[in-house]
C-alpha positions as CSV (number, residue, x, y, z in Angstrom):
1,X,268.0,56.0,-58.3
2,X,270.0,55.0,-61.2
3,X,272.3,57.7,-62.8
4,X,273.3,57.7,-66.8
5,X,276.9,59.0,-67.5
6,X,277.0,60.7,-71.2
7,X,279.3,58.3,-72.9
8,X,282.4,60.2,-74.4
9,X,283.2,59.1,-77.9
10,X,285.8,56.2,-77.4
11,X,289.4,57.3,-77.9
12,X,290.5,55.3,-81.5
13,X,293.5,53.6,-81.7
14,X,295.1,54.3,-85.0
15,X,298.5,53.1,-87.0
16,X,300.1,55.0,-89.6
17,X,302.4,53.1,-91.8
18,X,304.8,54.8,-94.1
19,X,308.2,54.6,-95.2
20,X,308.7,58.6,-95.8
21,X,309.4,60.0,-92.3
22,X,308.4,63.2,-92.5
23,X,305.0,62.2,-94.2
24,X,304.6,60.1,-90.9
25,X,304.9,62.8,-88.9
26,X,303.0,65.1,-90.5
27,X,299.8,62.9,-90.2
28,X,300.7,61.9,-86.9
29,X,301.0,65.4,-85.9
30,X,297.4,66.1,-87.2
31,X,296.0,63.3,-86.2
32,X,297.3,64.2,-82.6
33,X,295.8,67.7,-82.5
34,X,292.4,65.8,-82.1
35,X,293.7,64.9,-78.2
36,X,290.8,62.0,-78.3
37,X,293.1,59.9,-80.8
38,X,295.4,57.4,-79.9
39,X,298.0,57.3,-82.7
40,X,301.2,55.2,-83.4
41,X,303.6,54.8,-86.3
42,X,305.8,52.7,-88.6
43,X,308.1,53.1,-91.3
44,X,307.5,49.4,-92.3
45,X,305.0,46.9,-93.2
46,X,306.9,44.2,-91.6
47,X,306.7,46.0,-88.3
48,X,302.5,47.0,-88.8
49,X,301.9,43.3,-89.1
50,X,303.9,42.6,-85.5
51,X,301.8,45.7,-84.3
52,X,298.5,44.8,-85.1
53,X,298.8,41.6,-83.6
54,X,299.8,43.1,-80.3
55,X,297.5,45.7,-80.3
56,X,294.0,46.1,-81.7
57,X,293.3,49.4,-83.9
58,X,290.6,50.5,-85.2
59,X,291.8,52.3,-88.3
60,X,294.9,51.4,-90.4
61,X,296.3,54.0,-92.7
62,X,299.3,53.0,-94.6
63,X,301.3,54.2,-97.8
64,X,301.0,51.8,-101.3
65,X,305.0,52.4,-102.0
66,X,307.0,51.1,-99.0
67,X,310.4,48.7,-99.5
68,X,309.9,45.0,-98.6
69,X,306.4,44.6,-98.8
70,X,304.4,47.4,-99.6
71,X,301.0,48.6,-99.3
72,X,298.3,46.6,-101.0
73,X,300.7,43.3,-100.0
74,X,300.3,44.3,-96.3
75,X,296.2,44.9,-96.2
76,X,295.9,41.8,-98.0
77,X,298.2,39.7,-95.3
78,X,296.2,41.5,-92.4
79,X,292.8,41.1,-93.9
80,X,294.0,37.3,-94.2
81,X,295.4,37.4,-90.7
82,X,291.7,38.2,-90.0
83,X,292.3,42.0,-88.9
84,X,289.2,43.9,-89.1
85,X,290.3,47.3,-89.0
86,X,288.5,49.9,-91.1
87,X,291.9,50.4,-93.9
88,X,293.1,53.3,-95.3
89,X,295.3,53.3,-98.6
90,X,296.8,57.1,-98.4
91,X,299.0,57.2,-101.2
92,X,299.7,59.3,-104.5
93,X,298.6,56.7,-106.9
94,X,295.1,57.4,-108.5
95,X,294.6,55.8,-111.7
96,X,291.6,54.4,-111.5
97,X,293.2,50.2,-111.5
98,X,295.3,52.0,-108.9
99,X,291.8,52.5,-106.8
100,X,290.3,49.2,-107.9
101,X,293.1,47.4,-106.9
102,X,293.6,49.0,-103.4
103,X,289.7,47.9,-102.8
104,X,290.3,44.8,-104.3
105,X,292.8,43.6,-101.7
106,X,290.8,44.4,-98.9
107,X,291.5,48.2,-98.0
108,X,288.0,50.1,-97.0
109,X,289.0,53.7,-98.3
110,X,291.2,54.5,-100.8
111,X,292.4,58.2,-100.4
112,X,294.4,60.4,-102.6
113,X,297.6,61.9,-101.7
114,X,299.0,65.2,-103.3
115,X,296.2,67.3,-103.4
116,X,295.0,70.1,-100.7
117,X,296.3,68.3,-97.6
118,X,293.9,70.2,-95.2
119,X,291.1,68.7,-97.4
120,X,292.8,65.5,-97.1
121,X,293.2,65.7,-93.6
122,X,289.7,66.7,-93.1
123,X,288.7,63.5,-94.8
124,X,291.2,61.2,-92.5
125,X,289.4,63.0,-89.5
126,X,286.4,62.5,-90.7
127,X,286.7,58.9,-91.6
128,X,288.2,58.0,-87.7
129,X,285.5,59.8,-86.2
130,X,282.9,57.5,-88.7
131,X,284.6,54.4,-87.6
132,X,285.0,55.6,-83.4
133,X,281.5,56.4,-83.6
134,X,280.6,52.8,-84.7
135,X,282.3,51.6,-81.2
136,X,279.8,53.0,-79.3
């Protein structure tokens, strides 16, 4: 007799990047009331790149503005690193060439910061449980 386990949704892995400390841990600390997510952080792009190519997540979400290199520079160096994590730009830019230009360099979403945060944060949650539900 053969027995079938229900398969849990897979816990995602998932990297925050921004320079703004307490934005970081403001998302981190939603992201983390969902207990099936697996969250890290950094304040730099520099350090996401050393990151990703340690660990493997499945969703990116990073700032645009960050010293050094920032956002748009970063998804393009990962998607050209050959990273295929679903990205995230989660930033306060929205002009529309802002939004073009974030898909343009290989992001997957583009989400606006600045606005009701709990719809926002909704939408992040939503997004990770999209991408954790394609692991299965």
């Amino acid at each position: 007799m053969y027995c079938i386990l229900r398969q849990e949704r897979p816990m995602p892995r998932i990297l925050l990047v921004d320079d703004d400390k307490d934005i970081l841990d403001i998302i981190r600390l939603d992201l983390e009331d969902d207990p099936a997510n697996a969250v890290d952080t950094t304040s730099t792009a520099t350090d996401a790149i050393t990151k990703v190519t340690r660990t493997p997540y499945d969703v990116i979400i990073a700032d645009w503005r960050m010293p050094g290199m920032n956002g748009t520079d970063l998804i393009r160096k990962l998607r050209h690193d050959g990273c295929a994590s679903f990205i995230i730009l989660y930033t306060g830019y929205s002009l529309s060439s802002d939004i073009r230009t974030t898909l343009d360099c290989g992001a997957d979403h583009y989400l606006h910061r600045g606005g009701d945060p709990d719809l926002e944060f909704a939408e992040l949650h939503r997004l990770i449980k999209t991408v954790a539900g394609k692991k299965t």
